[in-house]
Biotite code that builds the C-alpha atoms (Angstrom):
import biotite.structure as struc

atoms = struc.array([
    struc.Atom([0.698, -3.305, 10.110], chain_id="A", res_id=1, res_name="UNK", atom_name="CA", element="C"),
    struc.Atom([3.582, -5.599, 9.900], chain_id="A", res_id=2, res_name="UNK", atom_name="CA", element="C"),
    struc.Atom([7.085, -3.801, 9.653], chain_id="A", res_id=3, res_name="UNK", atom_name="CA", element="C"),
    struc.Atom([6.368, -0.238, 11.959], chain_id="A", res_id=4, res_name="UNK", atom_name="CA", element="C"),
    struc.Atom([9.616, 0.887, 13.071], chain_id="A", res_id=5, res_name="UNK", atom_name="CA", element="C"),
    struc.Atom([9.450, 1.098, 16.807], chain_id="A", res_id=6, res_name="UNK", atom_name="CA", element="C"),
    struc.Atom([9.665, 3.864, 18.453], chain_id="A", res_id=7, res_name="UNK", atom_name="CA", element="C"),
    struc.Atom([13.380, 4.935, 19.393], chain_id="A", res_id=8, res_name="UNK", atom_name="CA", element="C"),
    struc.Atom([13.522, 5.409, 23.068], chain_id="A", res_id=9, res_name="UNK", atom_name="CA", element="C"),
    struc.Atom([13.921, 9.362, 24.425], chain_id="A", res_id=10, res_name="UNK", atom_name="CA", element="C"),
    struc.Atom([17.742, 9.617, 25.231], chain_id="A", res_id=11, res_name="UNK", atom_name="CA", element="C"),
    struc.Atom([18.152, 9.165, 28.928], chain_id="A", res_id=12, res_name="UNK", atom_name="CA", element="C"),
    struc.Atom([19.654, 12.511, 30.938], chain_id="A", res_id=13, res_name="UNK", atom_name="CA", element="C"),
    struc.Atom([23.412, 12.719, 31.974], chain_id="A", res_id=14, res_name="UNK", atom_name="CA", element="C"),
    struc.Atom([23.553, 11.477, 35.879], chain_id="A", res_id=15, res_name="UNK", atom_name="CA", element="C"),
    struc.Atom([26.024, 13.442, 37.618], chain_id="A", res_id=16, res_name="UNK", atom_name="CA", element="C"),
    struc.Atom([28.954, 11.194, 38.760], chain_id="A", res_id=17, res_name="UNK", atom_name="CA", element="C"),
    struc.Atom([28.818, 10.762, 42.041], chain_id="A", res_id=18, res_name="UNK", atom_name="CA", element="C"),
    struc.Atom([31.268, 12.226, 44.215], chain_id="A", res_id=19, res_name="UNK", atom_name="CA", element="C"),
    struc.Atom([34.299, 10.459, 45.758], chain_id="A", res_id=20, res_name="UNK", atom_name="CA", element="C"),
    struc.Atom([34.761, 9.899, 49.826], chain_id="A", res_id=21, res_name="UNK", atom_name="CA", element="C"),
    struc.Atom([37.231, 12.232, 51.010], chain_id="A", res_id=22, res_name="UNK", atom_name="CA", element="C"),
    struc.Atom([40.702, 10.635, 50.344], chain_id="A", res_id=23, res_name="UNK", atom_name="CA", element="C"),
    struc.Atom([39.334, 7.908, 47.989], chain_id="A", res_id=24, res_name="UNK", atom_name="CA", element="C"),
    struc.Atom([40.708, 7.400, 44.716], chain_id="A", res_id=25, res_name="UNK", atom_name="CA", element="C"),
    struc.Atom([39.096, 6.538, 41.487], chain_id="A", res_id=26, res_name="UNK", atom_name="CA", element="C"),
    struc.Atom([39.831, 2.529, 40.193], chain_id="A", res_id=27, res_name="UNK", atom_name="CA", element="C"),
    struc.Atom([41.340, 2.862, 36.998], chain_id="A", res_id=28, res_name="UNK", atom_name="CA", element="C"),
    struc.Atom([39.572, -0.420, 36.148], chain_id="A", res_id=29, res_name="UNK", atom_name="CA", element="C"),
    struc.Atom([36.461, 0.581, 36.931], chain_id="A", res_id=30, res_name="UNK", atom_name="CA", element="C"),
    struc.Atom([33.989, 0.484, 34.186], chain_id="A", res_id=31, res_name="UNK", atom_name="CA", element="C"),
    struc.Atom([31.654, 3.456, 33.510], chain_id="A", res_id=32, res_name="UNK", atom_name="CA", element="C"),
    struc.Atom([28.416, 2.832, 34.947], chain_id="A", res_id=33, res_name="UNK", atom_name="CA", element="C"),
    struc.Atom([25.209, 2.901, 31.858], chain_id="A", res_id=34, res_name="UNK", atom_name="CA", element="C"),
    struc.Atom([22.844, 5.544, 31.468], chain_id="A", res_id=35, res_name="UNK", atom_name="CA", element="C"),
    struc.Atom([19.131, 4.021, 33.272], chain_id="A", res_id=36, res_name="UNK", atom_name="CA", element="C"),
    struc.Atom([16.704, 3.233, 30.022], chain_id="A", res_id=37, res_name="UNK", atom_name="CA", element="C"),
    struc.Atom([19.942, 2.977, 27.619], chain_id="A", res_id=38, res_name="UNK", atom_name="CA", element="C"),
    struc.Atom([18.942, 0.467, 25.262], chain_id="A", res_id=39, res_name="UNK", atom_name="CA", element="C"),
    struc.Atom([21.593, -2.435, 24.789], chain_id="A", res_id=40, res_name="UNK", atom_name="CA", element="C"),
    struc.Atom([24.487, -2.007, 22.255], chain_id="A", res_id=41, res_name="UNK", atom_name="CA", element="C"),
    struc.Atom([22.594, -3.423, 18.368], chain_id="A", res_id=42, res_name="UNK", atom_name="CA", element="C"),
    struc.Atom([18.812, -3.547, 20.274], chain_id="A", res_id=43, res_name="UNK", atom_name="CA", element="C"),
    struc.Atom([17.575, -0.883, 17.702], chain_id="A", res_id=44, res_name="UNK", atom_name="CA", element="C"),
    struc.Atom([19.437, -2.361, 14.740], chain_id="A", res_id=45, res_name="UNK", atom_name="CA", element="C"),
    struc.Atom([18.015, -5.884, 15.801], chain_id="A", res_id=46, res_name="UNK", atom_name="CA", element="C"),
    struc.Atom([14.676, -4.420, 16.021], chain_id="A", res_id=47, res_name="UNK", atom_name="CA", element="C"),
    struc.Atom([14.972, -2.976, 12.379], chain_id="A", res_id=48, res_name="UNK", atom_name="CA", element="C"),
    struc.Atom([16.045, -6.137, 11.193], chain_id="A", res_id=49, res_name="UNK", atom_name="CA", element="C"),
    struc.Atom([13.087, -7.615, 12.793], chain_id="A", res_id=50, res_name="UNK", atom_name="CA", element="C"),
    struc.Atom([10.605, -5.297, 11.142], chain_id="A", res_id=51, res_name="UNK", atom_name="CA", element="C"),
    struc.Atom([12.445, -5.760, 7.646], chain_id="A", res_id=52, res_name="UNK", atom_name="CA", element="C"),
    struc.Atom([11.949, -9.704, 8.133], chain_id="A", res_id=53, res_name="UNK", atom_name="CA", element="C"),
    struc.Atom([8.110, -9.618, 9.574], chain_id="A", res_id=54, res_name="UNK", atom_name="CA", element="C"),
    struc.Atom([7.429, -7.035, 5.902], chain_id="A", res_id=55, res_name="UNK", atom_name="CA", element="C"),
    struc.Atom([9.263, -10.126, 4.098], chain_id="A", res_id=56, res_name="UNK", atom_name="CA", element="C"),
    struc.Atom([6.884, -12.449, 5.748], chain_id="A", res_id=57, res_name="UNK", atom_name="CA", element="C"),
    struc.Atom([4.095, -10.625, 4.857], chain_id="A", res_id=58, res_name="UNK", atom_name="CA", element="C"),
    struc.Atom([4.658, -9.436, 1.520], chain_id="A", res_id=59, res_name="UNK", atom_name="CA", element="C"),
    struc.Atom([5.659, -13.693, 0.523], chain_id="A", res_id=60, res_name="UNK", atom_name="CA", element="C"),
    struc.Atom([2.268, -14.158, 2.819], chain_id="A", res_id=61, res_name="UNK", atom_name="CA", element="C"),
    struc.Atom([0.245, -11.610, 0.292], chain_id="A", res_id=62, res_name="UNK", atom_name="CA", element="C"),
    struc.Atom([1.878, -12.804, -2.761], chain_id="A", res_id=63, res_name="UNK", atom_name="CA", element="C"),
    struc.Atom([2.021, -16.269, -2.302], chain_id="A", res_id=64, res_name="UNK", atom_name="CA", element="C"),
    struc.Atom([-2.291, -16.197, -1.705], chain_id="A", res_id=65, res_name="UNK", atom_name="CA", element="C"),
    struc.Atom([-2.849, -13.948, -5.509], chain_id="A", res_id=66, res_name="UNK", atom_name="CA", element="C"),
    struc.Atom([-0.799, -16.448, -7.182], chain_id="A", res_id=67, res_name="UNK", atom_name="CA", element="C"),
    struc.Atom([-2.905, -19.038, -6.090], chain_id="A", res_id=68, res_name="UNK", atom_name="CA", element="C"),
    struc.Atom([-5.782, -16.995, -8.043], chain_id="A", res_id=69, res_name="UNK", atom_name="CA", element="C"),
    struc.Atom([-6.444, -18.846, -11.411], chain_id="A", res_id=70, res_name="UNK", atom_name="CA", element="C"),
    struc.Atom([-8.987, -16.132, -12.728], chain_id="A", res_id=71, res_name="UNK", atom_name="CA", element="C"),
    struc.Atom([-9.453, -12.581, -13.339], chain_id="A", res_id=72, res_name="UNK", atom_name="CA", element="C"),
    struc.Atom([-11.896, -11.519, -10.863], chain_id="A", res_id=73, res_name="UNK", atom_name="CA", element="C"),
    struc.Atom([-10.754, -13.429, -7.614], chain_id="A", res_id=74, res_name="UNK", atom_name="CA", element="C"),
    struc.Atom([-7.392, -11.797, -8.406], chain_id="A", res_id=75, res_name="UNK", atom_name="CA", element="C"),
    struc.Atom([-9.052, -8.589, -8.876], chain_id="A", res_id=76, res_name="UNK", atom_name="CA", element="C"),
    struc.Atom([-10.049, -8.855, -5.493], chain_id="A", res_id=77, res_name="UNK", atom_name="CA", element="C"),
    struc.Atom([-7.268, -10.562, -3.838], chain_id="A", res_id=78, res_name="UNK", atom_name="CA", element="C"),
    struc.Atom([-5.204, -7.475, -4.923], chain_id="A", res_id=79, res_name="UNK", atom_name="CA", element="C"),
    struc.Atom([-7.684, -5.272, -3.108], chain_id="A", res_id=80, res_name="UNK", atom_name="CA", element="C"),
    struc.Atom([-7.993, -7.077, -0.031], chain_id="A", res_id=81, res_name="UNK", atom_name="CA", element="C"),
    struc.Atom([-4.208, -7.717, 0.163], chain_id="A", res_id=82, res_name="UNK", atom_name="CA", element="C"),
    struc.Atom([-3.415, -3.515, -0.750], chain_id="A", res_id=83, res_name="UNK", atom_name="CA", element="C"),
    struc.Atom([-6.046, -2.415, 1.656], chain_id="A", res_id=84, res_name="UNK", atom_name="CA", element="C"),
    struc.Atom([-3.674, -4.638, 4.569], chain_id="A", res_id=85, res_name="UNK", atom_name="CA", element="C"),
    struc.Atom([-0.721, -2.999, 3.392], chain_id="A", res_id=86, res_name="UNK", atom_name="CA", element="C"),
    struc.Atom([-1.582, 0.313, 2.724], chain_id="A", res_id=87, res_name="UNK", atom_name="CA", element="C"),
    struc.Atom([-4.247, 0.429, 6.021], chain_id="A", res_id=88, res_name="UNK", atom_name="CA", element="C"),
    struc.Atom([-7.384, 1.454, 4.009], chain_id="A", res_id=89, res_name="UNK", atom_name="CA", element="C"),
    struc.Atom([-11.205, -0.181, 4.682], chain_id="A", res_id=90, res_name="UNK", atom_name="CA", element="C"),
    struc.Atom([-12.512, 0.185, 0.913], chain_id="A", res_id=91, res_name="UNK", atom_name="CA", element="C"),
    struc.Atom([-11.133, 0.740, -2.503], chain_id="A", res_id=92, res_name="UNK", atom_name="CA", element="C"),
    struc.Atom([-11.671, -0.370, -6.008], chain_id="A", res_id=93, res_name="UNK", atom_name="CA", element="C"),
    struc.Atom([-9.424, -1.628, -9.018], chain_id="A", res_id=94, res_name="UNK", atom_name="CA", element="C"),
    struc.Atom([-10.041, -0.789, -12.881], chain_id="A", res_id=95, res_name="UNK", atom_name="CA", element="C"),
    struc.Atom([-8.573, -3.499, -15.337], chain_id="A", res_id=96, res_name="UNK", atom_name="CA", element="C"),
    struc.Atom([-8.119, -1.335, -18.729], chain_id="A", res_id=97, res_name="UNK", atom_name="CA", element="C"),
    struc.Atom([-5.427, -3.015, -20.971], chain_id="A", res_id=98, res_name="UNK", atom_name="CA", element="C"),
    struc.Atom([-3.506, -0.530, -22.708], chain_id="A", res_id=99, res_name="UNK", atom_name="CA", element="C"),
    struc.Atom([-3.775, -1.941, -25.796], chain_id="A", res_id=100, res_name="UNK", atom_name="CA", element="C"),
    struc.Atom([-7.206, -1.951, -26.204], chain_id="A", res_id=101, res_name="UNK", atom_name="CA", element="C"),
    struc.Atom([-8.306, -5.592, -26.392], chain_id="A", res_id=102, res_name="UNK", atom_name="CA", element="C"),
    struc.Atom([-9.443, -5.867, -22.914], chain_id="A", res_id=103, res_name="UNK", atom_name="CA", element="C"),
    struc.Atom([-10.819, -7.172, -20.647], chain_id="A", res_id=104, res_name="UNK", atom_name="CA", element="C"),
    struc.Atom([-12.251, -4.350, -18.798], chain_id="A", res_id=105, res_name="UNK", atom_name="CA", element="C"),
    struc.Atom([-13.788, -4.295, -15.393], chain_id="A", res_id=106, res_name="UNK", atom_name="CA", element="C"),
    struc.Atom([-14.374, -2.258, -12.161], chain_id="A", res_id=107, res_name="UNK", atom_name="CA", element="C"),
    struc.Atom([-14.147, -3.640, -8.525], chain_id="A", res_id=108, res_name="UNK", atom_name="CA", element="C"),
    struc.Atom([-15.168, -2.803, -5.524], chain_id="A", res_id=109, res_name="UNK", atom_name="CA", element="C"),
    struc.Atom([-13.502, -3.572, -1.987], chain_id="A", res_id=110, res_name="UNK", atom_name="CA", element="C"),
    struc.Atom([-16.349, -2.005, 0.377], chain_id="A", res_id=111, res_name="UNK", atom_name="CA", element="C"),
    struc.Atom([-18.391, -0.374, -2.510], chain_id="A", res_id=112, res_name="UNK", atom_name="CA", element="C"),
    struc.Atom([-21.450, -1.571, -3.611], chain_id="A", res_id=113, res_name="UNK", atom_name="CA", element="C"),
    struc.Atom([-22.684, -1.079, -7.595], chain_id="A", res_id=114, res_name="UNK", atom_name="CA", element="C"),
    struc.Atom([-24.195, 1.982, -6.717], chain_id="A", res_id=115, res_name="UNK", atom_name="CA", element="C"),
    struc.Atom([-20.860, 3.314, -5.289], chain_id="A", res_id=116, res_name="UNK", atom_name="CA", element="C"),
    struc.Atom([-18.839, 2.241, -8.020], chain_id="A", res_id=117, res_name="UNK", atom_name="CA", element="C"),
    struc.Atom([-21.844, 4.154, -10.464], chain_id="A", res_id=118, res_name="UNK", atom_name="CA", element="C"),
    struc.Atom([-21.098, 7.437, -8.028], chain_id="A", res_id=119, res_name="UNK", atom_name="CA", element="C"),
    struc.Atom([-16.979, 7.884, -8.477], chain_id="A", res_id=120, res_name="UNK", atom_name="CA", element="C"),
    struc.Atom([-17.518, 7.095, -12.411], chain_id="A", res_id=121, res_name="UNK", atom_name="CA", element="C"),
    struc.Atom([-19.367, 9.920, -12.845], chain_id="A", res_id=122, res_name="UNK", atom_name="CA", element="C"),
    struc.Atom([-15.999, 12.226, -11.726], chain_id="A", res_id=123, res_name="UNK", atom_name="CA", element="C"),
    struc.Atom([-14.720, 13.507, -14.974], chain_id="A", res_id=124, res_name="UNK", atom_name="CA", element="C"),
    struc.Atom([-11.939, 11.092, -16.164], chain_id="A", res_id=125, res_name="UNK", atom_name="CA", element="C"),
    struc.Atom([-8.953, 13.706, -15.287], chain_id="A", res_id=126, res_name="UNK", atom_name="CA", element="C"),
    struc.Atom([-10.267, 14.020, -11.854], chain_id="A", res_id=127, res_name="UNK", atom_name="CA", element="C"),
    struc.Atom([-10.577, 10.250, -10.790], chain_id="A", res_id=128, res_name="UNK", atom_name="CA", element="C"),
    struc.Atom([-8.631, 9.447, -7.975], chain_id="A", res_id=129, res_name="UNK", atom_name="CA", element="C"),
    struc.Atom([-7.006, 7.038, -10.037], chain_id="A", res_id=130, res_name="UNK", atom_name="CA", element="C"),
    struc.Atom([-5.624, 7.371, -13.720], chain_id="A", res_id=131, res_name="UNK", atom_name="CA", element="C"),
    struc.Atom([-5.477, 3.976, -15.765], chain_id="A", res_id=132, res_name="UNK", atom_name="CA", element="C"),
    struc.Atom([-3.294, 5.898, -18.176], chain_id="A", res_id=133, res_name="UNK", atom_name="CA", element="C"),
    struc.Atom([-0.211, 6.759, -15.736], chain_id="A", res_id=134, res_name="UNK", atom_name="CA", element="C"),
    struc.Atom([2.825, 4.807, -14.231], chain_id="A", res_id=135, res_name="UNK", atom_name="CA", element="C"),
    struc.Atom([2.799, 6.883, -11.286], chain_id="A", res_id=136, res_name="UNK", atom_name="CA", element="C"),
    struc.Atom([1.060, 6.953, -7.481], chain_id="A", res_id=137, res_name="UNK", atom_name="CA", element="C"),
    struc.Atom([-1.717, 9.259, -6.394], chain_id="A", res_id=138, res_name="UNK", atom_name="CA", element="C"),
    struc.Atom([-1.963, 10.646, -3.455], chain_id="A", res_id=139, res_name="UNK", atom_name="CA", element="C"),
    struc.Atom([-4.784, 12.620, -1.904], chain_id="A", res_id=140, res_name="UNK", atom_name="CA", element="C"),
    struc.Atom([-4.298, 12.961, 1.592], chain_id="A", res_id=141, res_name="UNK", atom_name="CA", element="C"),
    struc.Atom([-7.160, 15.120, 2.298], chain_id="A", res_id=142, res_name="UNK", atom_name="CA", element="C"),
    struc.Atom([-9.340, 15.222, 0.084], chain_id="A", res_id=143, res_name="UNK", atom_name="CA", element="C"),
    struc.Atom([-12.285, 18.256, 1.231], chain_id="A", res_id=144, res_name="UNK", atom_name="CA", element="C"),
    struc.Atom([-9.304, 20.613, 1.660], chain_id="A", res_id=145, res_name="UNK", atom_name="CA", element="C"),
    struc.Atom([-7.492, 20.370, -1.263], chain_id="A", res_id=146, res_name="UNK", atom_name="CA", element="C"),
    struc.Atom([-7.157, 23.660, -3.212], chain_id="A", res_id=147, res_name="UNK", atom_name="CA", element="C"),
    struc.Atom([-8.095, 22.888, -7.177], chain_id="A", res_id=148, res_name="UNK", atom_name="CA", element="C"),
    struc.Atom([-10.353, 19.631, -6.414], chain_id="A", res_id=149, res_name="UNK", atom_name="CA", element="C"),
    struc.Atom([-12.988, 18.746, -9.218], chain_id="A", res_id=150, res_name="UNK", atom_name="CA", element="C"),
    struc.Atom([-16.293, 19.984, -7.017], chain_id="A", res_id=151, res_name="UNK", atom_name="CA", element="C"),
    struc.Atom([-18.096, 16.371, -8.523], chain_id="A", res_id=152, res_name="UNK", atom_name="CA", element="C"),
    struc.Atom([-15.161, 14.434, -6.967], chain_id="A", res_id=153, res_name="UNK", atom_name="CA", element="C"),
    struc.Atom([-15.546, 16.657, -3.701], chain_id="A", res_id=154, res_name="UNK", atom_name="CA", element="C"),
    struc.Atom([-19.301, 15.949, -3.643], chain_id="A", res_id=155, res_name="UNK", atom_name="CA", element="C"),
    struc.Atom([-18.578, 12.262, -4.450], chain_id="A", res_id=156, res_name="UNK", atom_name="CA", element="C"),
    struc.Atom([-16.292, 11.438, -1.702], chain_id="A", res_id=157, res_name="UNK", atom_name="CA", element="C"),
    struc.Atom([-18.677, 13.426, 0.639], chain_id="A", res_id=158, res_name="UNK", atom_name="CA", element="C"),
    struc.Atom([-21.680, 11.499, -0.699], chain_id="A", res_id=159, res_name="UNK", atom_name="CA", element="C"),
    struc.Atom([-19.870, 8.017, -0.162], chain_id="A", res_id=160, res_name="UNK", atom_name="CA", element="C"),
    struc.Atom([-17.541, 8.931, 3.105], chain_id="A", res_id=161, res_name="UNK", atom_name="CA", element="C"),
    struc.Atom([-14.150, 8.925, 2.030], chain_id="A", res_id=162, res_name="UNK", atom_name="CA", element="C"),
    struc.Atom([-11.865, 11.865, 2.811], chain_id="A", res_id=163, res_name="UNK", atom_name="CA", element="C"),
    struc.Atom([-8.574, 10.600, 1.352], chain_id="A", res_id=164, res_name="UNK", atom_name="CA", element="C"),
    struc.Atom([-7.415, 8.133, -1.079], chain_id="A", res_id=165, res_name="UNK", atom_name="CA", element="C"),
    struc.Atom([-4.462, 6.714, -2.178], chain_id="A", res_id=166, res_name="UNK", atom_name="CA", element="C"),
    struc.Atom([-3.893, 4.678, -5.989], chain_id="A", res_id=167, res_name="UNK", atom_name="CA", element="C"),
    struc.Atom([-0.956, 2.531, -7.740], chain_id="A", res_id=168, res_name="UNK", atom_name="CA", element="C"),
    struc.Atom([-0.842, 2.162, -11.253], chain_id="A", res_id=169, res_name="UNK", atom_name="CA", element="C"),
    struc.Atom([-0.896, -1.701, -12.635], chain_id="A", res_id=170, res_name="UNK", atom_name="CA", element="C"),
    struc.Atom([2.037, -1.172, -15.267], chain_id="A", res_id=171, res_name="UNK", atom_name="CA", element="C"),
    struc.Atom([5.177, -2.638, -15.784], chain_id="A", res_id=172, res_name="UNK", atom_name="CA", element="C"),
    struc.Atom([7.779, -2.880, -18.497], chain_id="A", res_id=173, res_name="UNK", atom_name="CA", element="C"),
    struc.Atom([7.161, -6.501, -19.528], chain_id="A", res_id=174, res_name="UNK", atom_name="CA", element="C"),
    struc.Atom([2.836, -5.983, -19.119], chain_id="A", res_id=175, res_name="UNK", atom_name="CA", element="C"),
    struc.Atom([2.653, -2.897, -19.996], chain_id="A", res_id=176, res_name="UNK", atom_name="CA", element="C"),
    struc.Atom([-0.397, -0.656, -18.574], chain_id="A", res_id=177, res_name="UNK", atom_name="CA", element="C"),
    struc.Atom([-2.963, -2.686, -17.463], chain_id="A", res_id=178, res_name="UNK", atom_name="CA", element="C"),
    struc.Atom([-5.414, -0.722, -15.137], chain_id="A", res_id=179, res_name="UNK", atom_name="CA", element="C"),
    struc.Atom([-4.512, 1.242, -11.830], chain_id="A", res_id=180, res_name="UNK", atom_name="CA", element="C"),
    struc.Atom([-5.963, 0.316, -8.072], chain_id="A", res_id=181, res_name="UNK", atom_name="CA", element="C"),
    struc.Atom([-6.941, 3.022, -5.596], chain_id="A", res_id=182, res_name="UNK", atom_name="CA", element="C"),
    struc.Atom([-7.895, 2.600, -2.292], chain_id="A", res_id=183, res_name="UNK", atom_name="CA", element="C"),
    struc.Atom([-9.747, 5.423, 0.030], chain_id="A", res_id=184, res_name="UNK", atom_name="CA", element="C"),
    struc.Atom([-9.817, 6.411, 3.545], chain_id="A", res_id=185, res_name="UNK", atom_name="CA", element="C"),
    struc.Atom([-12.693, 7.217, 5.867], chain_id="A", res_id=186, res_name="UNK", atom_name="CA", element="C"),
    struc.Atom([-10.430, 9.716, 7.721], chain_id="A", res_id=187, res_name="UNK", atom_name="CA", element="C"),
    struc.Atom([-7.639, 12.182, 6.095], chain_id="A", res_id=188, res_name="UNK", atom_name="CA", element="C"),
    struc.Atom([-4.649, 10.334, 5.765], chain_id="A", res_id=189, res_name="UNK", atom_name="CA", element="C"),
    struc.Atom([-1.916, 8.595, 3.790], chain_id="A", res_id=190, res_name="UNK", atom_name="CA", element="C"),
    struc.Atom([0.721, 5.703, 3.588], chain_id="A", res_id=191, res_name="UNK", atom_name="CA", element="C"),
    struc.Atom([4.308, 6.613, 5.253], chain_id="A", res_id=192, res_name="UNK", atom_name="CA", element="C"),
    struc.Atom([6.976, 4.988, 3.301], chain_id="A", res_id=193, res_name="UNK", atom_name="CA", element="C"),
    struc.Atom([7.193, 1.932, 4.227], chain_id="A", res_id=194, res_name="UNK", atom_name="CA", element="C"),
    struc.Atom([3.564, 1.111, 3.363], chain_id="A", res_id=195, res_name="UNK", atom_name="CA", element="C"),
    struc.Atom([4.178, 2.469, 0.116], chain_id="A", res_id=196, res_name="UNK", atom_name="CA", element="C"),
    struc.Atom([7.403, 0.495, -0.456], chain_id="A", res_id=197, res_name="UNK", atom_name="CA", element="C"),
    struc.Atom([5.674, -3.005, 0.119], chain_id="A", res_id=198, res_name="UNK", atom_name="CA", element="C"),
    struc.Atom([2.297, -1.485, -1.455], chain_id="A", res_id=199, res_name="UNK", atom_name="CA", element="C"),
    struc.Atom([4.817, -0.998, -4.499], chain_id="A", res_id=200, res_name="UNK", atom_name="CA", element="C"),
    struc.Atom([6.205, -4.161, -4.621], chain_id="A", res_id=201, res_name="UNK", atom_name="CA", element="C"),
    struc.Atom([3.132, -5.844, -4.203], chain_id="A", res_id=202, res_name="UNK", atom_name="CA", element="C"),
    struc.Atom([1.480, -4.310, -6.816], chain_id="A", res_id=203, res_name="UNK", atom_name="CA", element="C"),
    struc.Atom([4.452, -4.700, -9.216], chain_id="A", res_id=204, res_name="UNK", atom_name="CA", element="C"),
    struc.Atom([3.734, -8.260, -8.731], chain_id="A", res_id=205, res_name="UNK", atom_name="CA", element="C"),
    struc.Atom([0.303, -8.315, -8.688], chain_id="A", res_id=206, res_name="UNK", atom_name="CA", element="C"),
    struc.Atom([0.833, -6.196, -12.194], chain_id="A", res_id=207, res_name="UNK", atom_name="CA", element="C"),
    struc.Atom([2.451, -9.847, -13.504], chain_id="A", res_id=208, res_name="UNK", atom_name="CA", element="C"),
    struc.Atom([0.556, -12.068, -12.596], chain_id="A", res_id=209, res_name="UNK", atom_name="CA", element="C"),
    struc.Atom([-2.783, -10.243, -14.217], chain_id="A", res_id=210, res_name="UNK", atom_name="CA", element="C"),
    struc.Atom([-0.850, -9.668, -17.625], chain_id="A", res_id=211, res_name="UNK", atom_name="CA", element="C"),
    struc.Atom([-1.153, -14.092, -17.291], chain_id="A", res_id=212, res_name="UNK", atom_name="CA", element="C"),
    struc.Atom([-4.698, -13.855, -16.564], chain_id="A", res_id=213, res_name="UNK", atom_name="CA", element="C"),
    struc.Atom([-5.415, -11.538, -18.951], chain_id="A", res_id=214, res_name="UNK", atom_name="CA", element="C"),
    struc.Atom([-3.992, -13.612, -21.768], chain_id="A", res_id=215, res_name="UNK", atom_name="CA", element="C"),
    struc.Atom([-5.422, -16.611, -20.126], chain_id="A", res_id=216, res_name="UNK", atom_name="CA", element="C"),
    struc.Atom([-8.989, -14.961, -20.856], chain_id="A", res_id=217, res_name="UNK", atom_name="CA", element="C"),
    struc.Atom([-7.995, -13.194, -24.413], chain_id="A", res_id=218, res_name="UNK", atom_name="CA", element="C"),
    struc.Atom([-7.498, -17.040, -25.547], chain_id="A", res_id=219, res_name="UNK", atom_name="CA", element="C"),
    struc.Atom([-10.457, -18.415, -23.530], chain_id="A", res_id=220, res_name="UNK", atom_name="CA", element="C"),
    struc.Atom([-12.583, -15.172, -25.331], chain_id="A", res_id=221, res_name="UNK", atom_name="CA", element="C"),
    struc.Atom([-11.293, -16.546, -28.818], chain_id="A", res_id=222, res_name="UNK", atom_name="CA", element="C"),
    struc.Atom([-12.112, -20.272, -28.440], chain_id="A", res_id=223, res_name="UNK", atom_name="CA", element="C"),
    struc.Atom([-15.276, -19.248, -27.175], chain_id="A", res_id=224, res_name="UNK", atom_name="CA", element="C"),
    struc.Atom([-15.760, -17.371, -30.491], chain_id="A", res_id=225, res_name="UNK", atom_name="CA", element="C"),
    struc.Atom([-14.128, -19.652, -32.916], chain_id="A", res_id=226, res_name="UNK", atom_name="CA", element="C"),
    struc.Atom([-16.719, -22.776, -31.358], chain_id="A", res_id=227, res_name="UNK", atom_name="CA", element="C"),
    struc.Atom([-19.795, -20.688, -31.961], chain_id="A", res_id=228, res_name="UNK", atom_name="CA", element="C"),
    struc.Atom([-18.776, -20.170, -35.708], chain_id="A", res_id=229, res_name="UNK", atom_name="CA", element="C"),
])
């Protein structure tokens, strides 16, 4: 992904000066000779700087290709396709539950067919590896040797392949809760901070431009209604 700090080189080993000709004397001028495989004075601090611009790029990139969604369910599954990149998962899913009650609600898939999606809702609502109802991430790096896992969700992620999973709430101050995205792993794992960070941000923005939608279709819903009366 976009943004990986490299690697900081192993620190070279001293080199033992070498040592003077009989009855030569040192230069006082002379400069000290550099450690081989020293990088240059700022290389690492350039190279951060690099990775901190290429996450920019990407996260505009990312944002820049939701906001161009005009509907619910295309931006549904631009968020999962674009969280999936960031957070380096193959499947996931999204659940759009309003916190006030007046909907829309929906569940998508990212690599999950109906019957899939039919499978994890079937895990008792406290065990999900989501929670619609929190403002917090989830994280389940592995999930067949956690200690205190529901045994549905253990025989769930068994059935469908998934051995970790990682979910971000949609909420924000100004939207309020609006639903909460989770996307799973084939192998144990989980996102190292910077994913998270641009995961975060993403979502946070993804979180604003649904609360839109979601009035867009409220008042779509009640024309709809007040024409067939």
């Amino acid at each position: 992904m976009a943004g990986i700090d490299p690697t900081v080189p192993t620190p070279a080993h001293t080199v033992a000066p070498t040592p003077h000709a009989p009855g030569a004397t040192a230069s006082p001028d002379a400069a000290p000779v550099p450690a081989p495989n020293t990088p240059a004075p700022g290389t690492l601090l350039q190279d951060r700087l690099a990775g901190w611009v290429s996450d920019l790029t990407t996260l505009h990139e990312l944002t820049e290709r939701l906001s161009r969604t005009h509907a619910l369910e295309p931006a549904l599954h631009e968020l999962l396709r674009a969280g999936a990149a960031l957070v380096g998962a193959r499947r996931g899913l999204v659940a759009l539950e309003p916190g006030d009650g007046l909907g829309p609600r929906t569940t998508l898939g990212l690599g999950l067919g109906r019957a899939d999606l039919g499978h994890i809702e079937t895990v008792p609502r406290g065990a999900l590896p989501y929670d619609t109802g929190t403002t917090t991430e989830i994280v389940h790096p592995d999930l067949l040797a956690e200690d205190g896992l529901d045994p549905r969700h253990r025989e769930v992620a068994a059935r469908l392949g998934y051995a970790a999973s990682y979910a971000l709430p949609l909420a924000s101050q100004t939207a309020g809760r609006l639903g909460a995205a989770v996307w799973l792993y084939d192998e144990p794992a989980e996102p190292h901070e910077r994913q998270r960070h641009l995961a975060g941000l993403y979502v946070r923005h993804a979180t604003e431009h649904l609360a839109r939608l979601v009035e867009v279709e409220r008042t779509r819903a009640r024309v709809a209604t007040i024409t067939e009366e």
